[in-house]
Each structure stands twice: as C-alpha cells, then as structure tokens.
C-alpha positions in Angstrom: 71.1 128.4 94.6 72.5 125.8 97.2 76.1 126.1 97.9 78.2 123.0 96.6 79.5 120.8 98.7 83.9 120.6 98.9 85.8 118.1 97.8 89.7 117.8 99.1 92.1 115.3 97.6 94.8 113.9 100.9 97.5 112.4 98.8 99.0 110.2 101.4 98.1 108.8 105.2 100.4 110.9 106.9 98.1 114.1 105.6 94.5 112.8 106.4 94.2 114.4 109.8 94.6 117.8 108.3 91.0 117.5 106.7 87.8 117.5 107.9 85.9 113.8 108.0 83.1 114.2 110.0 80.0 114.5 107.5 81.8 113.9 104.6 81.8 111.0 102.6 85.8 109.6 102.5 86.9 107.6 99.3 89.2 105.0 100.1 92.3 104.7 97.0 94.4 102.0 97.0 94.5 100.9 93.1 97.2 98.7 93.1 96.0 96.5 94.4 93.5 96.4 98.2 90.9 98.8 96.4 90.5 96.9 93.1 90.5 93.6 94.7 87.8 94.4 97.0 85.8 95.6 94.0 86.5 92.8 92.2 85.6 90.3 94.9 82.1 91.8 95.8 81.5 92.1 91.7 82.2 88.4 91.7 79.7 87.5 94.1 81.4 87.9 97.8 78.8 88.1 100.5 81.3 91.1 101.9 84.5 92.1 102.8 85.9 92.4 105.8 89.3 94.9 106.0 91.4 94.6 109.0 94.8 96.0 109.4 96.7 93.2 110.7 97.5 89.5 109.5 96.8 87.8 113.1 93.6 89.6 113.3 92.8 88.2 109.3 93.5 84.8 110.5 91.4 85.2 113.8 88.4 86.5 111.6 88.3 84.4 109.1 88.3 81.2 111.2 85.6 82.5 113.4 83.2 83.5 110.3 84.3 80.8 108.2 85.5 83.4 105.6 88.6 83.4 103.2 91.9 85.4 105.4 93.8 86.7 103.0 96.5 89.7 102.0 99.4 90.7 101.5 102.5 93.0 103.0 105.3 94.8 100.8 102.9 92.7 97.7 103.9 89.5 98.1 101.9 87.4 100.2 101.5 87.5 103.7 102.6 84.8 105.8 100.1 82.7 107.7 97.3 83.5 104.4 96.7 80.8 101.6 95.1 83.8 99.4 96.5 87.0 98.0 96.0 90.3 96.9 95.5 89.7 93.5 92.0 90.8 92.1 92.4 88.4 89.7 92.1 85.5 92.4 88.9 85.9 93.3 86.6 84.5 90.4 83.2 83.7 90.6 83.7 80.3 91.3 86.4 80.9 94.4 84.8 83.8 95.6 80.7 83.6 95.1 78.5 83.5 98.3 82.0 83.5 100.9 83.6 86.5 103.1 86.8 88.1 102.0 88.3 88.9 105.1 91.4 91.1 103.6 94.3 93.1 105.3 97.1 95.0 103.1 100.2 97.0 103.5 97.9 100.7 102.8 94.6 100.6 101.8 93.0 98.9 104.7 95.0 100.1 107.7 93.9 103.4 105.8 90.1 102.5 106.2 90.8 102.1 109.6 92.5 105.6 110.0 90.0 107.0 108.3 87.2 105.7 110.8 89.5 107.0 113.5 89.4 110.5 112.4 85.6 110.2 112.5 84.7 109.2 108.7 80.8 108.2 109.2 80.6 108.0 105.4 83.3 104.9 103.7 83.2 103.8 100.4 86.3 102.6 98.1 87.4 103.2 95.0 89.4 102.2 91.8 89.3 102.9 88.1 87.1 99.2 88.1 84.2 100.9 90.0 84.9 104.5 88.6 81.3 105.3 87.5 79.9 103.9 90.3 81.6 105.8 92.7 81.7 109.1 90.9 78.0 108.3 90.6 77.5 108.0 94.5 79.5 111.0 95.2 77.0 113.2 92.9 74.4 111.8 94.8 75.0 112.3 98.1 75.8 115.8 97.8 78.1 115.9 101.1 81.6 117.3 101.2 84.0 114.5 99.8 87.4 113.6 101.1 89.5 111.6 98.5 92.3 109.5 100.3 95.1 107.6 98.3 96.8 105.3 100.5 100.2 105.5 98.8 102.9 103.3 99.7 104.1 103.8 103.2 102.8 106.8 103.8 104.5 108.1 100.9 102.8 109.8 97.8 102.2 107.7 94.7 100.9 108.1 91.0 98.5 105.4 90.9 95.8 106.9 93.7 96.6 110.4 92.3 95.8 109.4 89.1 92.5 108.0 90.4 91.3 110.9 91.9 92.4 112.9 89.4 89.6 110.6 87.4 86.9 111.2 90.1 86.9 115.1 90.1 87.7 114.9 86.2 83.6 113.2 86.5 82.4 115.0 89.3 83.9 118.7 89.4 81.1 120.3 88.1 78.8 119.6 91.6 81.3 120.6 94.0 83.6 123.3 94.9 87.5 122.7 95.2 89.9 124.8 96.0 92.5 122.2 96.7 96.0 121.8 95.0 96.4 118.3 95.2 93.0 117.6 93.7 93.8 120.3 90.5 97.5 118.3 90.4 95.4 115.1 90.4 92.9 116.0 87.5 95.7 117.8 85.6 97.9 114.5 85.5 94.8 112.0 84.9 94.0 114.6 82.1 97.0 114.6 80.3 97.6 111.1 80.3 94.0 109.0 80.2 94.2 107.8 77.3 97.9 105.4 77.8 97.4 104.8 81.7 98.7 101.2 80.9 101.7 102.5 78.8 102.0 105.7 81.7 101.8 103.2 84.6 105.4 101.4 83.7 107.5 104.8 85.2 105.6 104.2 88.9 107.3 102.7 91.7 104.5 100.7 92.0 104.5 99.2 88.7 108.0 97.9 89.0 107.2 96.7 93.2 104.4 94.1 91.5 105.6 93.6 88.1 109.7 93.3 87.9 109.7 91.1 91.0 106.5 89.4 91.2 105.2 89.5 87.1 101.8 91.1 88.1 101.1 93.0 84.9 97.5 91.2 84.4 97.1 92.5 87.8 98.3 96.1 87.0 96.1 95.8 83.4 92.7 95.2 85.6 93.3 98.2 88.1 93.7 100.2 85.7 90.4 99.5 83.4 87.9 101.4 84.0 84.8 99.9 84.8 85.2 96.3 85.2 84.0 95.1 88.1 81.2 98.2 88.6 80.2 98.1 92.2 79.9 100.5 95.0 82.0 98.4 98.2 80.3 100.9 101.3 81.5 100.4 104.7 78.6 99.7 106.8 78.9 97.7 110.7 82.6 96.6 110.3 82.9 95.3 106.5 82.3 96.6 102.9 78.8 95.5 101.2 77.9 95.9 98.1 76.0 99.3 98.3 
C-alpha cells in the first residue's frame, strides 16, 4: 500500500515558512471575506481573478486589463477602489464575463507569500467551495498545506474552523500528525452545526458586523456550498479550475 500523503494546518502568516511548500498543494483561507469573494465572483461568471497585495498595484491592473480594482484594508473599503470586498457585490449581472482584480488586508498578500516560499500548487478555499476543494485535495494525492490568513498575522476562528472542515472531509486519505490541524477538526466538530450562531464570539464577526453591518456577508462565508468552484492559481490569477 502507497503511503499517504501529509497534510499540515499553518494557522497564521507569520508560521508558513516553518512548512514545507514545494510539491504540495497550499490551500489559501481567508473566509471572511478575500476567499469567499473570490469564489463567489468566478461562481458568478468572472473571467478570473487577479490577487495582488497592494491597492496602487490594483488600480495599475485593472486599468491596463480593463478589469474591475477592487478591495479592501482593515474591511472597509480601500481608498482609490469603487468596489469592495463583499461577496455579495459581485452578481451575475456586475460580475459576468469581467476580471476581478482584488487585493485585501490577508488573504491575498497571503497568496503571494505562499508563492514566495515556493508553493507550485495554489488553490483557495471557503466553506462556499468546501466540496470542491476537499474534492481536489483527494484527487491530487500530494502533501497539503492548509494556510489561514488570520487577521494581521494573528490567529483567528474563522480559517481554523475551515480547515477544521477540510480534514473533517478529507482525513481518511492523508496522514497528519499536526496539532493545529487536530485543534482545527476538533473545534469545527463540535460546533458545525450553529457556525452562524458560534461565529458572533470572533473578532471578526464584530470587525465587519458592529461597525460595518456585514452580517449577510458573514451568513454567505459561512454556507457551505454556495458558490461551488475550485479558484486555482495558474500564470498570475485564479481561474476557475
């Protein structure tokens, strides 16, 4: 019998370069909201995304491909951008057949990090595309490396949760001997079935929703399976894979 490939769970930024990359497929987490929004937007009929980690670069992009610049910083939006980070925003109608060229406060300067430390293998993630992920990371059978872009560097409950979700799926074709990832699984066990109700203690949840009213936003990053696409990184922006 074939040994199993790993999977490791970095549950912050400032902890990726402690695991391996190369050859291993990365999972990019940023559920509330850069993650969710870019599934959302290629669900909706983007052409693709394009993730950059800074505004003026956004801007510069999106003129020169004719795309829509958009994102935010510390979740309110960014200024010199017209358009969000809301997955909500980006209907069928606004979005269909255009470029998303997107930049956010973690989960796409986390993309970029990730590349640095030699990731050959993106895709991202969020409970909207959970199946399809967990689907691509049984079939690719390479060591997995699941990255939560937290908040500043700093650990948060929503990514955990979400890869708690993945190995919950997946477990059973790979082999982990990781703490954060049985802390992750353990937490998204225990409380899957009220992740809405669960979601009101995190730091996150009271960032978007007591000063900027986002719950609809909070509601759809949280439901599973909504906008079911696989976003893979592939020659400098996310397709639909």
């Amino acid at each position: 019998m074939s040994e199993k490939p790993t999977l490791f769970t970095s549950l912050s930024p400032a902890l990726l370069h402690l695991y391996d990359l190369t050859d291993a497929v990365v999972v990019i987490i940023d559920v509330f909201r850069a993650t969710s929004t870019i599934a959302s937007a290629l669900y909706n009929g983007a052409q693709y995304v394009i993730p950059v980690d800074a505004v003026p670069a956004a801007i510069e992009i999106g003129k020169k491909v004719n795309g829509i610049a958009a994102g935010e910083r510390d979740g309110k939006l960014a200024e010199g951008l017209s358009h969000g980070n809301s997955p909500l925003e980006y209907t069928p109608d606004f979005i269909g057949g255009k470029i998303l060229v997107l930049t956010t406060t973690n989960g796409t300067k986390l993309l970029h990090m990730a590349l640095a430390n030699g990731a050959g293998d993106i895709v991202t993630g969020s409970f909207p595309n959970l199946s399809v992920v967990c689907n691509y990371l049984i079939h690719k059978k390479k060591n997995v490396v699941l990255a939560c872009a937290g908040w500043k560097d700093r650990f948060n409950m929503e990514d955990t949760l979400f890869a708690g979700a993945v190995i919950h799926r997946v477990k059973e074709h790979f082999t982990i001997h990781c703490d954060s990832s049985f802390m992750a699984e353990g937490l998204y066990a225990q409380h899957k079935g009220h992740l809405l109700e669960f979601s009101k203690n995190f730091t996150h949840y009271h960032r978007l929703v007591n000063r900027f009213g986002y719950i609809d936003d909070i509601e759809f990053c949280l439901t599973e399976d909504i906008a079911n696409v696989l976003p893979l990184y592939q020659d400098e922006k996310l397709i639909k894979g």
